[in-house]
C-alpha positions in Angstrom: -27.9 -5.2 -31.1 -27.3 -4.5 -27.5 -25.4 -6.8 -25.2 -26.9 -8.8 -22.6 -26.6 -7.7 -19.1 -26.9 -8.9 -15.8 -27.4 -6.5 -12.8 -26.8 -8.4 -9.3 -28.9 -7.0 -6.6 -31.1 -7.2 -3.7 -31.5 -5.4 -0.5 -29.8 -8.1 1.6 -26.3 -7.2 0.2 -27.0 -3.9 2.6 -26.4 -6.8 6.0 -22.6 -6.3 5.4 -22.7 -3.4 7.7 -19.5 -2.9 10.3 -21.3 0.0 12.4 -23.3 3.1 11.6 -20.6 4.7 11.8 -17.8 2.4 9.4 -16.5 4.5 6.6 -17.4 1.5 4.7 -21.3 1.6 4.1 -23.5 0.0 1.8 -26.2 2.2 1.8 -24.1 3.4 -1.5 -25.5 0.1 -3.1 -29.2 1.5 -2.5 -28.3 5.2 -3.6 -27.2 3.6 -7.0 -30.0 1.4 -7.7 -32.3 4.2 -6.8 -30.6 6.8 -9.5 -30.6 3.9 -12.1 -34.4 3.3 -11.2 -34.9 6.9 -11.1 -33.7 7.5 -15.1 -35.7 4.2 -15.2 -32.0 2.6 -17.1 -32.6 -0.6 -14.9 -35.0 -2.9 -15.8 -36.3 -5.8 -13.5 -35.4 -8.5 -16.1 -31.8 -7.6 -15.2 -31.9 -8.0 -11.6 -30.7 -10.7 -10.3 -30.4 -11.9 -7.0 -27.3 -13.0 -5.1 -26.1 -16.0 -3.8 -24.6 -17.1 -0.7 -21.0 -18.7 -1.5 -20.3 -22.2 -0.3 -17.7 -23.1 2.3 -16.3 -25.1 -0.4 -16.2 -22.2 -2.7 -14.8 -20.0 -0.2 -12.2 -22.3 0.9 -11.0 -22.3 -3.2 -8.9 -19.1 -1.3 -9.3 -19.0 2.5 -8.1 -21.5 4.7 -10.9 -23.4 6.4 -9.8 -22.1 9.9 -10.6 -18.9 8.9 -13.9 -19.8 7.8 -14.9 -21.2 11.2 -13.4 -18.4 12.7 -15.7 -15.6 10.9 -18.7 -17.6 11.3 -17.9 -17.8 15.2 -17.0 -14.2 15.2 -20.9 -13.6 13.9 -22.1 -15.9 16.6 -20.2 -14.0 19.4 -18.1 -17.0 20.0 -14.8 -16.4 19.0 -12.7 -14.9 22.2 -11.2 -11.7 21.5 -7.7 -12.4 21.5 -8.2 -15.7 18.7 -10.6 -12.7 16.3 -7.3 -10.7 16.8 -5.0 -13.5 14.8 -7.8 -13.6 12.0 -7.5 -9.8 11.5 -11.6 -9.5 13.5 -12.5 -7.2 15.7 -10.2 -4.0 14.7 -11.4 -1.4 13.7 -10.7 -1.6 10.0 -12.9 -4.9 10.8 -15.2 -4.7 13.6 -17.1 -8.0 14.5 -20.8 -7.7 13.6 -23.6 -10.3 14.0 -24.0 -13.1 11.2 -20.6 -11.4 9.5 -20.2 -14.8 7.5 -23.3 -15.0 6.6 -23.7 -11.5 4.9 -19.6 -11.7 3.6 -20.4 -15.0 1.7 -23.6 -13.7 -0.2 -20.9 -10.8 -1.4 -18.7 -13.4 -2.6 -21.8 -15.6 -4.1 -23.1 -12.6 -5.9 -19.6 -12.3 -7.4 -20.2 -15.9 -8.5 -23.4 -14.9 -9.7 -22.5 -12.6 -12.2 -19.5 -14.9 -13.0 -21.9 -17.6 -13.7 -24.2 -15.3 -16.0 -21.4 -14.2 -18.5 -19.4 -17.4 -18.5 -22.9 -19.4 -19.3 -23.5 -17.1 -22.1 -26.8 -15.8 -20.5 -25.1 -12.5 -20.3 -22.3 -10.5 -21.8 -21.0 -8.2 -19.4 -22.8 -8.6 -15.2 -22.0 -6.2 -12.9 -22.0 -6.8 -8.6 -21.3 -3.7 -7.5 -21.5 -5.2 -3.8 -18.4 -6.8 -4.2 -14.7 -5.6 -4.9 -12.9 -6.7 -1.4 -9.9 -7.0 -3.0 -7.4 -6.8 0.8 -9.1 -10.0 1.7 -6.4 -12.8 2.9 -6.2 -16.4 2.7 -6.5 -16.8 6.5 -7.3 -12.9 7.7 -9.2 -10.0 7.5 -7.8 -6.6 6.3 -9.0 -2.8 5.0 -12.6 -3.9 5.9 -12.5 -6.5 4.1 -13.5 -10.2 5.4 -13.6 -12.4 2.5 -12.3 -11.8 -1.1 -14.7 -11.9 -3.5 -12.8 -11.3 -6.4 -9.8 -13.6 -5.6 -12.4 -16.7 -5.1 -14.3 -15.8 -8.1 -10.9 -15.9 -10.4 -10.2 -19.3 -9.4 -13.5 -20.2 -9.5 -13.3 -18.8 -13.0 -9.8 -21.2 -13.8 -11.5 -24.2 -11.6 -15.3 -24.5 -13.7 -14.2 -22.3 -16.8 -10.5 -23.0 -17.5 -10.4 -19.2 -18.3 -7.1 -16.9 -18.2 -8.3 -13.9 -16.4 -7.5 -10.1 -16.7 -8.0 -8.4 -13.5 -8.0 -4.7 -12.9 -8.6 -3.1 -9.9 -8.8 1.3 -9.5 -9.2 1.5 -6.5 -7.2 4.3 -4.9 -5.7 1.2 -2.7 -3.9 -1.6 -4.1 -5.7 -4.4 -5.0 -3.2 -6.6 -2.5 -5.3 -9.1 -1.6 -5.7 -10.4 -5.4 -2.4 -10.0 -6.1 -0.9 -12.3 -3.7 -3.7 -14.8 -4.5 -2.4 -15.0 -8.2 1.5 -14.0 -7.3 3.2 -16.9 -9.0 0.5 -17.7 -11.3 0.7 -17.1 -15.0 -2.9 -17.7 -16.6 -4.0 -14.8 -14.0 -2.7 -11.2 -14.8 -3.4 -8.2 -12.2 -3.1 -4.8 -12.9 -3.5 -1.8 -10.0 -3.0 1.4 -10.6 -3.6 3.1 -7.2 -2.5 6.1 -4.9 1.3 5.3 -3.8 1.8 3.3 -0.6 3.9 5.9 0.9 0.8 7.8 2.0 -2.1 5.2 2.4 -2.9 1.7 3.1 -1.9 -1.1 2.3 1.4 0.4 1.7 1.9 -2.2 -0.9 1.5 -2.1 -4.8 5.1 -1.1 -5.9 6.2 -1.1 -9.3 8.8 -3.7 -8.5 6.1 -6.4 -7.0 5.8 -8.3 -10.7 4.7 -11.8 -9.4 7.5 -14.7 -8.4 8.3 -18.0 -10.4 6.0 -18.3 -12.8 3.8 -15.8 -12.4 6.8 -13.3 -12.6 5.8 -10.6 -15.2 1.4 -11.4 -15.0 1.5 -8.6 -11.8 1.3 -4.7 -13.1 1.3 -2.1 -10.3 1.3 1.7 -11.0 1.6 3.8 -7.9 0.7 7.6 -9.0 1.4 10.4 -6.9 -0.6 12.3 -3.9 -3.2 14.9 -5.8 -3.1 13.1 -9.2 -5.1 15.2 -11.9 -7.5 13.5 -14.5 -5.0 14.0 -17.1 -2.7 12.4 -15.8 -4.4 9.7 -14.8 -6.1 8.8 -17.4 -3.0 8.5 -19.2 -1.7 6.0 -16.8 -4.8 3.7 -17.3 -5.8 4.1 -20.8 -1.9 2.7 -21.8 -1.6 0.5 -19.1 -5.0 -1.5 -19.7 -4.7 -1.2 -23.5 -0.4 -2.8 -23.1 -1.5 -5.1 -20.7 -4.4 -6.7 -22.7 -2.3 -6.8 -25.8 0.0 -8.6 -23.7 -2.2 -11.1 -22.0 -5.1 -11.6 -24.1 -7.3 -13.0 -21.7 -10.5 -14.8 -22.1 -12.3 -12.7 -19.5 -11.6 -9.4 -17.7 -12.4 -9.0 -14.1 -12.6 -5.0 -13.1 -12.8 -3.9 -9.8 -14.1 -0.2 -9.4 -13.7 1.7 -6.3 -14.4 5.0 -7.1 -12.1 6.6 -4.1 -9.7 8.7 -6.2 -12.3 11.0 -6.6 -11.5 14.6 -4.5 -14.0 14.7 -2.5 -13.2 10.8 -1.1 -12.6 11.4 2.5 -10.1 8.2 2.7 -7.6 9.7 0.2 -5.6 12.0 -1.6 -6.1 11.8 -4.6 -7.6 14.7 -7.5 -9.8 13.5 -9.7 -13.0 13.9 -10.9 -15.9 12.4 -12.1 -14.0 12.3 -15.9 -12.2 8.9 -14.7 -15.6 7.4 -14.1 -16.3 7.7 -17.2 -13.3 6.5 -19.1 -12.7 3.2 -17.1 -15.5 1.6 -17.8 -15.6 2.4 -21.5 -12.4 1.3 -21.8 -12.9 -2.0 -20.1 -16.1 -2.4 -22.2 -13.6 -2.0 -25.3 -11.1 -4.7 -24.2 -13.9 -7.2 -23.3 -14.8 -6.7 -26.7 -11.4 -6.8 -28.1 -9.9 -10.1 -26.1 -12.5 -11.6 -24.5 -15.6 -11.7 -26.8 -17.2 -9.0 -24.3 -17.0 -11.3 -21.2 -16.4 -8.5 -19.0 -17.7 -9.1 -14.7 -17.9 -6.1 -12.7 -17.3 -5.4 -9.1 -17.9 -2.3 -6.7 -15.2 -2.0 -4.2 -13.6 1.3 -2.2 -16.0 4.7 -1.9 -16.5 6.5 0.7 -18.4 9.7 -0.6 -21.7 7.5 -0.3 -23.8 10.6 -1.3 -22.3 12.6 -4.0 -19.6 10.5 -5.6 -20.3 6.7 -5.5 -23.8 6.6 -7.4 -22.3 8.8 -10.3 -20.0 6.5 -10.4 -20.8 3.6 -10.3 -24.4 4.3 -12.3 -21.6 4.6 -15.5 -20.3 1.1 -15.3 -24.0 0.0 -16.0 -25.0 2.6 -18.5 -21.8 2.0 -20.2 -22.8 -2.3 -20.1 -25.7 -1.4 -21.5 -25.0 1.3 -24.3 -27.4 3.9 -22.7 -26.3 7.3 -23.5 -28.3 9.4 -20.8 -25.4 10.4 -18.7 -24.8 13.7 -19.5 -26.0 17.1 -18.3 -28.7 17.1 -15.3 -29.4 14.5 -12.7 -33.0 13.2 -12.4 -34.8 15.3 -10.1 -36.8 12.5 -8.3 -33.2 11.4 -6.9 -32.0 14.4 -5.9 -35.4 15.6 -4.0 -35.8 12.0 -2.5 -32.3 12.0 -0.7 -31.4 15.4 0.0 -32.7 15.9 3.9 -31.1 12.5 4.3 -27.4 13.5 3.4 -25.0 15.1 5.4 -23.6 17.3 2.2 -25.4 19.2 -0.7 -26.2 16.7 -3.4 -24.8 17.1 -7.0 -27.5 18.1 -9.6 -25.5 17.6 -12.8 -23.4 14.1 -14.2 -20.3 15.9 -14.0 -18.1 17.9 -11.8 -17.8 21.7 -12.6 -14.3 22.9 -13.9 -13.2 24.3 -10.7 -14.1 21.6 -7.9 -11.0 22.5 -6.6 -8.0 25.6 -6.3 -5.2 24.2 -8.5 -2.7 21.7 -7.7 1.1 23.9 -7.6 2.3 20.5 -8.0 0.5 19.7 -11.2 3.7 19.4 -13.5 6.3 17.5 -11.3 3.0 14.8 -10.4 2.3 14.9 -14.1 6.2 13.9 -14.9 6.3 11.1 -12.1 3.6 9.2 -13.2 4.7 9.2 -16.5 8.1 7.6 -15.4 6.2 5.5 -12.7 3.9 4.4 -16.1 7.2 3.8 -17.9 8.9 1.4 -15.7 6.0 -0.3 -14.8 5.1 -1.2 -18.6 8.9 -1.3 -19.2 8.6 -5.3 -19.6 5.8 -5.2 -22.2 7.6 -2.8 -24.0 11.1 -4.1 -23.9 9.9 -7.4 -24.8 8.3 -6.0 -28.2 11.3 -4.0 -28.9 13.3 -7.5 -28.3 10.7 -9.0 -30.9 10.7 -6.5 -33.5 14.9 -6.6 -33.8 
């Protein structure tokens, strides 16, 4: 018997829209719908439509200041210089008309698929036009305005009393969430996420494990520039599987930019389309494992709108619902419908050919710094069983 999923969807998630030109563009939303349609793995009983979040619900994270602030912003009333101490109007965050209006139906489809898993209507729900995980209480950041994930985890303590496991890989640290939940122990965060020495936020070291008492429910692995999908997957398959085992939550929360793929403009990382398959299996196996399958999904970073996002994100829903037909050729219809539309030569087949790239000369010396990156941050969990087995 297949689980019960819920897809969250509908055209007006493609409003939150900087510019034409903003690196961060939901037309990606449409592309994946489309391929699901197109290998007809998307029913219309699963669709579900977003809703828009409350101020109340909002205001369970931001401040209420902020609030009035981006709904001014979208009104062009907010003078320049005031947007500026909210983190609006950069240009990681340009001001765009009815911004609050389109960043609260984000956060309510968030809600949305919250609402259909902890109800029971659902098992796992994805809402792939979430993921804003660099969203602050009272600001802006990384083209984020609100944070969907960090209101719908105290949404999820506040109407579900639920401890929550939330993973974010994204090739940027999931910041935003982690200093929601810093010194909060029935909330545990794990990143693992390109090192801050090259890319923003800068943050997301293996020393930042939460304060008072939320110290130790905070996991952060930094891997290296150019990390492989070896090594990788290595540092994600042990860290999720510890961290669980650790935790036990009632419900995991995974956020899924898919921006450490190689051909991600934003980033420097190697991988391929491998990872995307892995990390949502293996969060479909702890849901299972902890959490009687209560497992939300959210989109979040990706910047290769055209030949990396849909792949990737088309797996987290083929993996919800059990549907094998993911491997070998793309459906035609897809590729023939959006090829004079993108920039870049469309991929025809599920996965990446072996040599997307000349090799790495680093490979070995990344390889071993992960591993001792993986090691210290999982040095707690570790430690404490070796403590418990003496």
């Amino acid at each position: 018997m297949k689980d019960q999923c819920s897809f969250v969807f509908s055209e007006e998630l493609l409003n939150y829209k900087f510019s034409s030109h903003h690196p961060f563009n939901q037309f990606r939303l449409k592309l994946t719908v489309d391929l699901l349609n197109k290998m007809n793995a998307l029913n219309p009983e699963h669709i579900i439509p977003p809703r828009i979040a409350t101020d109340e619900e909002l205001a369970l994270i931001h401040d209420q200041s902020y609030i009035e602030a981006v709904k001014k912003a979208g009104n062009g009333q907010l003078p320049n210089e005031i947007a500026e101490n909210y983190g609006l109007g950069t240009e990681d965050t340009p001001i765009f008309p009815h911004m609050h209006e389109a960043s609260a139906l984000l956060v309510g489809g968030t809600l949305t698929a919250v609402d259909e898993v902890m109800s029971g209507r659902a098992r796992h729900a994805v809402n792939l036009g979430g993921g804003l995980h660099h969203g602050f209480r009272g600001k802006a950041s990384g083209f984020c305005i609100y944070n969907d994930s960090s209101v719908a985890i105290k949404y999820l303590q506040e109407k579900y009393n639920a401890r929550v496991l939330y993973v974010d890989t994204d090739a940027h640290h999931g910041d935003g969430v982690q200093w929601s939940f810093y010194d909060d122990p029935k909330v545990c965060t794990l990143s693992i996420h390109e090192t801050g020495r090259y890319l923003f936020p800068g943050t997301g070291n293996i020393n930042e494990r939460g304060q008072g008492s939320g110290y130790g429910y905070s996991f952060n692995i930094p891997v290296d520039a150019f990390t492989e999908d070896e090594s990788w997957l290595h540092a994600y398959s042990q860290a999720i599987k510890e961290v669980a085992a650790f935790f036990k939550p009632d419900v995991i929360l995974t956020q899924n930019g898919a921006d450490s793929h190689y051909y991600d403009p934003l980033t420097h990382l190697s991988a391929t389309m491998k990872i995307y398959r892995e990390i949502p299996k293996l969060a479909h196996e702890i849901a299972h494992q902890y959490c009687n399958g209560r497992w939300i999904a959210v989109g979040g970073g990706g910047y290769d709108i055209w030949r990396v996002v849909p792949r990737a994100w088309a797996h987290i829903w083929l993996e919800m619902t059990e549907n094998p037909n993911c491997y070998g050729s793309l459906p035609e219809e897809w590729v023939e419908r959006w090829q004079n539309e993108a920039p870049v030569q469309l991929p025809r087949e599920w996965d990446d050919p072996e040599n997307l790239y000349t090799p790495i000369p680093r490979k070995a010396e990344i390889t071993e710094k992960n591993l001792l990156t993986l090691e210290k941050a999982l040095y707690p969990i570790r430690n404490h069983q070796k403590s418990e087995s003496v």
